[in-house]
C-alpha positions in Angstrom: -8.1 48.2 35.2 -4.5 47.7 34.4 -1.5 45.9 34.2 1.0 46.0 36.9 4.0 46.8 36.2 7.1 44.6 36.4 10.1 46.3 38.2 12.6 43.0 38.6 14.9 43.5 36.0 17.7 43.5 38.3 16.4 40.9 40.7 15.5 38.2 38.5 19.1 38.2 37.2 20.3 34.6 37.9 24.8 35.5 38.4 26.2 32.4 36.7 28.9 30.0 37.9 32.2 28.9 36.3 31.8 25.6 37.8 27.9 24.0 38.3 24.5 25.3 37.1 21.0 24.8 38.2 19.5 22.7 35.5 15.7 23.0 34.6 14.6 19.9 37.2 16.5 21.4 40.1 19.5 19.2 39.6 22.9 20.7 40.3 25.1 19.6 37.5 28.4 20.6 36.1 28.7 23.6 33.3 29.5 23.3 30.1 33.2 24.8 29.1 32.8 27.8 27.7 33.0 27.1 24.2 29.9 25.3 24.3 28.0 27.8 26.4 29.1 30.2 23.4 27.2 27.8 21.0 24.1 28.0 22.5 22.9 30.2 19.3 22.4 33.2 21.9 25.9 35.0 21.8 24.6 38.3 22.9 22.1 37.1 25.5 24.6 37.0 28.8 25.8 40.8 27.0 22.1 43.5 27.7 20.9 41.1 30.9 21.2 44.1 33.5 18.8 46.6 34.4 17.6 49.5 31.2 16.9 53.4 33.1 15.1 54.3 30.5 12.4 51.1 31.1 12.5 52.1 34.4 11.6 55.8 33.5 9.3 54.4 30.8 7.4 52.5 33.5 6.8 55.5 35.2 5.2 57.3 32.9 3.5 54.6 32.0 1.6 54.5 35.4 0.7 57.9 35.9 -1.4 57.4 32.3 -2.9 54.2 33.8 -3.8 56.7 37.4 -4.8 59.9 35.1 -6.9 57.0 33.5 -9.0 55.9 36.5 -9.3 59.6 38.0 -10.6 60.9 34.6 -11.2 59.1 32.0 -12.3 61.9 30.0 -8.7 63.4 29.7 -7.1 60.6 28.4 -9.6 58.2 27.3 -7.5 55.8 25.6 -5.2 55.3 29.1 -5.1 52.1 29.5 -2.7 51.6 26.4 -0.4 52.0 29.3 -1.6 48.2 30.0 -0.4 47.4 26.6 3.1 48.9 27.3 3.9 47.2 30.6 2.6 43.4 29.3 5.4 44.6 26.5 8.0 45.3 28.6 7.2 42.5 31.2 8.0 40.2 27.9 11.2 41.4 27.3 12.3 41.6 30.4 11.4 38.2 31.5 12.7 36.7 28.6 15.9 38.2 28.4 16.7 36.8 31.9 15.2 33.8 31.1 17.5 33.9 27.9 20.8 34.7 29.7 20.1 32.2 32.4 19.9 29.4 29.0 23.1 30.9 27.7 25.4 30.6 30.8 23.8 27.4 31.9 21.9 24.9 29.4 18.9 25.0 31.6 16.2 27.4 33.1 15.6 26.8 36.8 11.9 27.2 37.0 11.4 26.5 40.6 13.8 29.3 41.4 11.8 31.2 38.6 8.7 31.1 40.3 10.0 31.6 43.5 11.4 35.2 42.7 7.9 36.1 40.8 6.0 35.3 44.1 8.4 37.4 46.6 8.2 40.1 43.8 4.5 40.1 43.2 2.5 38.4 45.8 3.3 39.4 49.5 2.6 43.4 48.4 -0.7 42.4 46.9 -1.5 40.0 49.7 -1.4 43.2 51.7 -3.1 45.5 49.4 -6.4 42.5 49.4 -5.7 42.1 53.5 -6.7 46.1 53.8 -9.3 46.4 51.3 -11.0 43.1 52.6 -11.0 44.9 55.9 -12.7 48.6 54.8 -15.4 45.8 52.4 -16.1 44.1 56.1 -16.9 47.0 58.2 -17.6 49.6 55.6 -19.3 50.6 52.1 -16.4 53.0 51.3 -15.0 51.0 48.2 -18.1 50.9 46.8 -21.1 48.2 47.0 -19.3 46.2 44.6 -16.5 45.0 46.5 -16.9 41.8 48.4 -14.6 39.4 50.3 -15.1 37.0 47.0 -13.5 39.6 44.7 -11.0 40.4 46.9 -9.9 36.3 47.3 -9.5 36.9 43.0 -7.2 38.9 43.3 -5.0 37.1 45.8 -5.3 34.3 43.1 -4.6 36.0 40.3 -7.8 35.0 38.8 -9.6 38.7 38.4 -9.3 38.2 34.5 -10.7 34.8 34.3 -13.6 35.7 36.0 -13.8 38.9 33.8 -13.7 37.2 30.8 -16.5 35.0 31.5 -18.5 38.7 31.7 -21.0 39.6 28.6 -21.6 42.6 26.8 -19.5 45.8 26.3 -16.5 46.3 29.2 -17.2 47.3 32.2 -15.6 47.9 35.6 -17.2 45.3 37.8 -15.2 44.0 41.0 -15.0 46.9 42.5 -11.3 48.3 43.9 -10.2 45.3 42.9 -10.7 45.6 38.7 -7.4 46.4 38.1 -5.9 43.1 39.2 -6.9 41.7 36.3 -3.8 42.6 34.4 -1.4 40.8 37.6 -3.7 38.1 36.5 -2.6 38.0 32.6 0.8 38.6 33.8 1.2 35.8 35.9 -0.5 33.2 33.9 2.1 34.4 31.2 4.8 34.0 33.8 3.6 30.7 34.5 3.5 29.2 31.2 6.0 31.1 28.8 9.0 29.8 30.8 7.6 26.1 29.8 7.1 27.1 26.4 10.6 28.7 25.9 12.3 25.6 27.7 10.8 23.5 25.6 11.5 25.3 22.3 15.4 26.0 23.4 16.5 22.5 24.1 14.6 20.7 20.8 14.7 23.5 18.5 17.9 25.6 16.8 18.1 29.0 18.1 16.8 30.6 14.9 13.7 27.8 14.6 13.2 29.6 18.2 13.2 33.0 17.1 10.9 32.4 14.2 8.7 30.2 16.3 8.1 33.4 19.4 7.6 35.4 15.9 5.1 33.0 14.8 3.2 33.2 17.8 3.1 36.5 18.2 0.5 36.2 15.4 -1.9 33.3 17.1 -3.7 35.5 19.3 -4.4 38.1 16.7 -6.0 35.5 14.6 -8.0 34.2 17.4 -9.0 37.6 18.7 -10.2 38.1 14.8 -12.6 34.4 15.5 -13.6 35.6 18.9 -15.2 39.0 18.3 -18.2 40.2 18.5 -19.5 43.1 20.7 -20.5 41.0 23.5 -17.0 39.1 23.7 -15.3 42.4 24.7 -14.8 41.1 28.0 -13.4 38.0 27.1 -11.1 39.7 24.4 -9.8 42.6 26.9 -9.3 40.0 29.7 -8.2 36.5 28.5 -4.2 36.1 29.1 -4.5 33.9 25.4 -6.0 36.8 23.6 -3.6 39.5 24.9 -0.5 37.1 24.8 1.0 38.9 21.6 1.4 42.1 24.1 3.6 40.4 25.8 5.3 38.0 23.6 5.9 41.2 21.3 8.5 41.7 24.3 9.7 38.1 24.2 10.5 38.5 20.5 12.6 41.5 21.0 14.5 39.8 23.5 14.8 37.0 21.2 15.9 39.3 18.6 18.5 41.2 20.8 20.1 37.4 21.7 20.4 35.8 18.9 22.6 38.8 17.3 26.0 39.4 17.8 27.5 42.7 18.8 29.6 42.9 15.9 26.9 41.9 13.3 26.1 44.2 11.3 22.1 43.6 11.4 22.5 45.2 15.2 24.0 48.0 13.8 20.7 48.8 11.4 18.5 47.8 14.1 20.3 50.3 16.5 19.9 52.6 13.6 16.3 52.1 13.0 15.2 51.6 16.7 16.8 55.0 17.8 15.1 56.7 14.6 11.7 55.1 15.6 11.3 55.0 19.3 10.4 58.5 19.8 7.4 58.7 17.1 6.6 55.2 18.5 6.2 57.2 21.9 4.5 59.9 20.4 1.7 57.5 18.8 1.1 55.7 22.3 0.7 59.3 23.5 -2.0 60.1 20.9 -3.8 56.6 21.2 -4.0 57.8 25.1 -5.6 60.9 24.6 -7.8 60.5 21.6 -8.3 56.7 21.3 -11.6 55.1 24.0 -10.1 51.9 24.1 -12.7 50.6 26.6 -16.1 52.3 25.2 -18.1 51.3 22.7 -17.2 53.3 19.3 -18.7 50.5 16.3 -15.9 49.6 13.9 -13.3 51.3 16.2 -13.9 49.1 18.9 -13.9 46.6 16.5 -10.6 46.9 15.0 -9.5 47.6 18.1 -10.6 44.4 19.7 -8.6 43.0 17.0 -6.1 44.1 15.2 -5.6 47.1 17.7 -3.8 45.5 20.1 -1.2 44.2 17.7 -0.5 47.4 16.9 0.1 48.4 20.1 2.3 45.7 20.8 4.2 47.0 17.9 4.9 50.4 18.5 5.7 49.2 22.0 8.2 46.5 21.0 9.5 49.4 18.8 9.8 51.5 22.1 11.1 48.8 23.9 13.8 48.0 21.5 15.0 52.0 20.9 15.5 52.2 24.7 17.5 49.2 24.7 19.9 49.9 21.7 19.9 53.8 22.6 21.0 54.5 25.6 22.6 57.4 24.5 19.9 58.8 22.7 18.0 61.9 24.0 14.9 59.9 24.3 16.8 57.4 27.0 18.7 59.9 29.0 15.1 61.9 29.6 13.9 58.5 30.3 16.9 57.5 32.6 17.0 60.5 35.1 17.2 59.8 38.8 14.1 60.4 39.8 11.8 58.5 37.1 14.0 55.8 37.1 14.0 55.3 40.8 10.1 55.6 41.2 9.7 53.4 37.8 11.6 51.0 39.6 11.0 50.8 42.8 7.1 52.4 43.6 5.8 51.5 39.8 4.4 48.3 41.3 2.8 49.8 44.8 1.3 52.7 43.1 0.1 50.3 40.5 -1.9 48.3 43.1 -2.7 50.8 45.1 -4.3 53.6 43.0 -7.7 52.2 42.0 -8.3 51.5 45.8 -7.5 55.2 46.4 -9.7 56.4 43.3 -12.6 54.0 44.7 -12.1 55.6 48.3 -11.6 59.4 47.3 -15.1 58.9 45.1 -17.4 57.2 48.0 -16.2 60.1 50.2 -17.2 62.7 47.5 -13.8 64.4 47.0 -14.2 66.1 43.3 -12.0 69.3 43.4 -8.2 68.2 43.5 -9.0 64.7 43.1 -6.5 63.9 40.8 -3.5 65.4 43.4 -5.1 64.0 46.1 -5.2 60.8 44.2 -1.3 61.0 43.7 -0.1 62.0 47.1 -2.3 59.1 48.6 -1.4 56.6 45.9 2.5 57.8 46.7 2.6 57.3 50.1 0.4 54.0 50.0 3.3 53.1 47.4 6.1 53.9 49.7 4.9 52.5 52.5 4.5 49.0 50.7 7.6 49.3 49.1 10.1 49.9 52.2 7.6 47.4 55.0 7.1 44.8 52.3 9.1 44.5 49.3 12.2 45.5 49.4 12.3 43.0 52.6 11.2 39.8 50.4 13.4 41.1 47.7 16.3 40.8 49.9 14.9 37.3 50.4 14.9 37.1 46.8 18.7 38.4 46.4 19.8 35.6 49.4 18.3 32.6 47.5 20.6 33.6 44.5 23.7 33.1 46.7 26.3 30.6 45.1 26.3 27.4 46.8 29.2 24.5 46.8 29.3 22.5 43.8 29.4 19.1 44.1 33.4 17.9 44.2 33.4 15.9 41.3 32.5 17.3 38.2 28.9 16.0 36.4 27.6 14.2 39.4 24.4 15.1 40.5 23.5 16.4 43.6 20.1 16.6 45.4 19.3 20.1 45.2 19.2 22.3 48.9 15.5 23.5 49.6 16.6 25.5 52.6 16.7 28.6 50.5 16.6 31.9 51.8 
């Protein structure tokens, strides 16, 4: 029941070139000098594009909540919060790449964009539906729930839709495959922000573009406030345009970040006050987790929750995001940042993301109670590993090879048909 987690900081990082850049429509033209890249009204955007340990750790953590979650929900009820913090640091991390790739080259390519999201995200869970479809064929051990039709959603992203189209109080239909609807809400963001952003960077002024992200940041709030009523929990939980602030929370802080020198002295009090907050931000996702039943049906709690909660969230996530950024130093980070969370946070986040509700689902139909939760872990690990090293880290080599310069075209601001060989 929760959102994947997003682990390409690193390989979504487009290197620029002195000499050509891949405009938005796929056209090879030259660069601007670099005065005018300098202009862009992003000055620090090209500066924090590479990959932050202590996301990476954060990520982590945030994924054991989300499996503690779905083994017992009755020791941290208010788990999936974790959902909340990865669509927040899927934002920023998309948008600052998306940002630096604007700042060193006038343009976003969006077919290369997409490209890297699929090899990231889709041949792993291709697999994960491939195995799962198999066990629903020839046996009842994910439950009676599971059908090939649920498992064909998630291949397609479209678990949430059909979620959201689900009345009454939330449940946790679609057996192993639930959790899928947050890839869902994820990639319908990924499909659609890019556009958005394009759009607003080359006919608006970089502050108009800041204030605008800011501005809608707020939208989904006020529609979530139209929307609600106890039987629109399933819409509310599962529609990608009434979770959207989650994630653009991330977009703005990436905005924010850009847009502001190194030397400017706003940085410096947002360095201040991000370090300050970013651990009590931490420790109120924490107490949201264990006291907080997001997904049950508590009257006017669920009802703020369904509204304003989220936004809140969001908030104390962007705040979380932001401290980790600014603060690498800071005790918080360096906890965050050691070897071995950062390494699982970003490189098995994502496998034992899609794997552990499968898992849960199997270890319950074969009634395994006593050291479920361990069990759950080890199996989830391995399942994680194993996906990782046989099938991602081979497409994200894939992924690393399309990125490979390529000649420019020999004189400067001609266009060139782009080459669709790639990879």
């Amino acid at each position: 029941m929760t959102k994947a987690p997003d682990t390409t900081a690193a390989t979504e990082h487009a290197p620029g070139r002195a000499d050509t850049a891949d405009t938005a429509d796929g056209v090879r033209r030259a660069a601007a000098p670099a005065a005018s890249r300098a202009g862009r009204g992003f000055p620090s955007a090209t500066v924090r594009s590479g990959r932050v340990n202590g996301l990476d750790g954060l990520r982590t953590l945030a994924v054991a909540l989300v499996l503690a979650y779905h083994v017992d929900p009755d020791l941290v009820p208010g788990g999936s919060v974790a959902v909340d913090l990865f669509f927040t640091i899927s934002g920023f991390v998309i948008t600052r790449l998306l940002l630096a790739e604007y700042a060193r080259s006038g343009g976003i390519g969006l077919f290369a964009f997409y490209r890297r999201r699929w090899l990231r995200l889709v041949p792993a869970l291709l697999a994960l539906c491939a195995v799962c479809a198999v066990l629903v064929a020839t046996t009842t051990l994910l439950g009676r729930e599971a059908t090939l039709g649920s498992a064909g959603l998630a291949a397609t992203f479209l678990t949430n839709v059909v979620r959201a189209l689900e009345p009454g109080t939330y449940s946790n239909a679609i057996g192993p495959f639930a959790h899928t609807w947050s890839l869902g809400v994820e990639e319908q963001f990924y499909l659609l922000w890019p556009l958005v952003l394009l759009v607003l960077l080359r006919r608006l002024r970089a502050r108009t573009v800041l204030l605008c992200t800011a501005a809608l940041c707020v939208l989904p709030l006020l529609w979530r406030c139209v929307l609600w009523n106890p039987d629109a929990a399933h819409r509310i939980y599962n529609g990608t345009d009434t979770r959207a602030d989650q994630l653009l929370a991330g977009a703005l802080v990436a905005v924010v970040l850009a847009r502001l020198r190194t030397d400017d002295p706003r940085l410096a009090r947002l360095r201040t006050w991000a370090g300050r907050l970013a651990l009590p931000a931490l420790g109120l996702l924490a107490l949201v987790a264990w006291q907080v039943p997001i997904t049950g049906d508590s009257g006017a709690l669920t009802a703020f929750w369904y509204t304003g909660g989220f936004l809140l969230v969001a908030l104390l996530s962007a705040t979380l995001v932001a401290g980790l950024e600014l603060r690498p130093d800071s005790r918080l980070s360096q906890v965050l940042s050691l070897a071995p969370l950062a390494w699982v946070g970003r490189n098995l986040s994502y496998g034992m993301y899609l794997w552990h509700y499968p898992v849960v689902r199997l270890l319950g139909s074969l009634g395994l109670e006593d050291g479920q939760l361990a069990a759950t872990v080890v199996l989830t690990v391995l399942m994680a590993l194993l996906s990782y090293y046989a099938i991602e880290k081979p497409f994200l080599r894939r992924a690393h090879r399309s990125r490979s310069p390529r000649p420019a075209p020999a004189v400067p601001g001609v266009a060139v048909a782009p080459n669709s060989t790639i990879g």
